[in-house]
N, C-alpha and C positions, 0 to 999 in steps of 0.2 A: 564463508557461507555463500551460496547461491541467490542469488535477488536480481531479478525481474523490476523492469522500472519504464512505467510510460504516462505520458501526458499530452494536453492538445495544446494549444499555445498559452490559455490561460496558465499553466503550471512551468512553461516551458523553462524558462530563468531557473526558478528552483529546482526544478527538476537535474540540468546542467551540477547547478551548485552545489547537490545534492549526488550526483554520480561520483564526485569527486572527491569528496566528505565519504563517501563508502570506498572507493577505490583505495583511501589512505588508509583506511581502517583493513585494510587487504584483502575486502569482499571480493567474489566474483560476481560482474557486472552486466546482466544484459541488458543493455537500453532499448524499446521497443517504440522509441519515438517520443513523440514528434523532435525529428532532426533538424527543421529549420522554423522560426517563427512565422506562423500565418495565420492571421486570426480569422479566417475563415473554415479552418479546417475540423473536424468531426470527431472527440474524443471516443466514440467508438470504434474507430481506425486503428488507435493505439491501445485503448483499455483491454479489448477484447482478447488481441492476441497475447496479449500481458497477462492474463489472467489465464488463459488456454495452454500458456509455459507453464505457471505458477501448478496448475491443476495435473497436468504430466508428469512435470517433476513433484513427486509432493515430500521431499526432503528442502525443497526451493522457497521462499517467501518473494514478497512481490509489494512494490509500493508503487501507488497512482497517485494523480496529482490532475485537478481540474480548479476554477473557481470555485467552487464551494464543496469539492468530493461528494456531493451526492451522487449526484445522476452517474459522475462516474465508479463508484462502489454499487448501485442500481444495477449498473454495467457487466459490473467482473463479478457480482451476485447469482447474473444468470446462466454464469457457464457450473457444469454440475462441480464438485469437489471446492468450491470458491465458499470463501467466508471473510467478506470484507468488511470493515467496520472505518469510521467517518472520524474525523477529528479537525479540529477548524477551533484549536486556539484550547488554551484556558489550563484545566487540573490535568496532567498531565495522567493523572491516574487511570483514564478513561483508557489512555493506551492500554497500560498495562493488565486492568481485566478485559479488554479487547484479548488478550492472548491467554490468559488464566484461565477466564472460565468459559467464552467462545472458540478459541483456538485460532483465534483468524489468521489468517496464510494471507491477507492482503490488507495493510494499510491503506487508505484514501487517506490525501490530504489536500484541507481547502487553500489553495495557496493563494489567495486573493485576503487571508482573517488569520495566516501565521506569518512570521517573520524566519528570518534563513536559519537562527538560533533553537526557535520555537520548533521548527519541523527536524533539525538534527538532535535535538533531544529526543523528539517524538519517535520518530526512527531507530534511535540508540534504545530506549525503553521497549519498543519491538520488536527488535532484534535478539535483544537479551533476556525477554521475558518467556519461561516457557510455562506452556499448559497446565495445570495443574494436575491433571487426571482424578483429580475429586470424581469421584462417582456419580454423585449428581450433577454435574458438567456435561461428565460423556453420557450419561442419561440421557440429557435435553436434547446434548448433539446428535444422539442416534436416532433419534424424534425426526430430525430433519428429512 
């Protein structure tokens, strides 16, 4: 599968750990940053174009990674075709109707509230989970 994967320094380690945990699994990889740690730098630098793949290709999914994945799912929310949704620890379940009955094409993750375990399951479960096409899903989604 195709996946898209960017972060600002807050995510940056996981991020790393995280490309290579997908490369083993035989994903195709494109990392849109950040390539070197600097904690000054502006996770809309990296979100944005992350999500502007994600949105082109729409056969592609896309994981982001900030301190808390809001702001950066906030982020990749406002490019149009983008449906990111936030996960920062805990029922693991959240991913997975994140994909069922939103469809989202982009994970955030808070990597400051998961651990390196906690976000490759997280990933594993979005990757694997598809849409449901329930009818009242793509109802909602066509709302949008």
């Amino acid at each position: 599968m195709k996946i898209h994967i960017g972060t600002d320094h807050a995510g940056f380690e996981l991020k790393n750990k995280l490309v290579e945990y997908l490369n083993e699994l035989g994903h195709d990889i494109t990392d849109h940053g950040a390539f070197s740690y600097d904690p000054t730098d502006d996770y809309p630098d990296f979100i944005k174009p992350c999500a502007e793949a994600v949105a082109k290709d729409t056969e592609s999914l896309g994981i982001i990674l900030g301190g808390s994945g809001q702001g950066e799912a906030m982020c990749a929310n406002h490019v149009q075709g983008i449906r990111a949704g936030v996960y920062v620890g805990g029922d693991i379940e959240i991913v997975k109707l994140l994909r069922e009955h939103n469809d989202a094409n982009i994970l955030s993750v808070g990597a400051r509230f998961v651990a390196e375990d906690e976000a490759e399951k997280a990933v594993q479960v979005f990757l694997e989970t598809p849409f449901s096409n329930d009818p009242r899903h793509a109802r909602r989604l066509a709302k949008f």
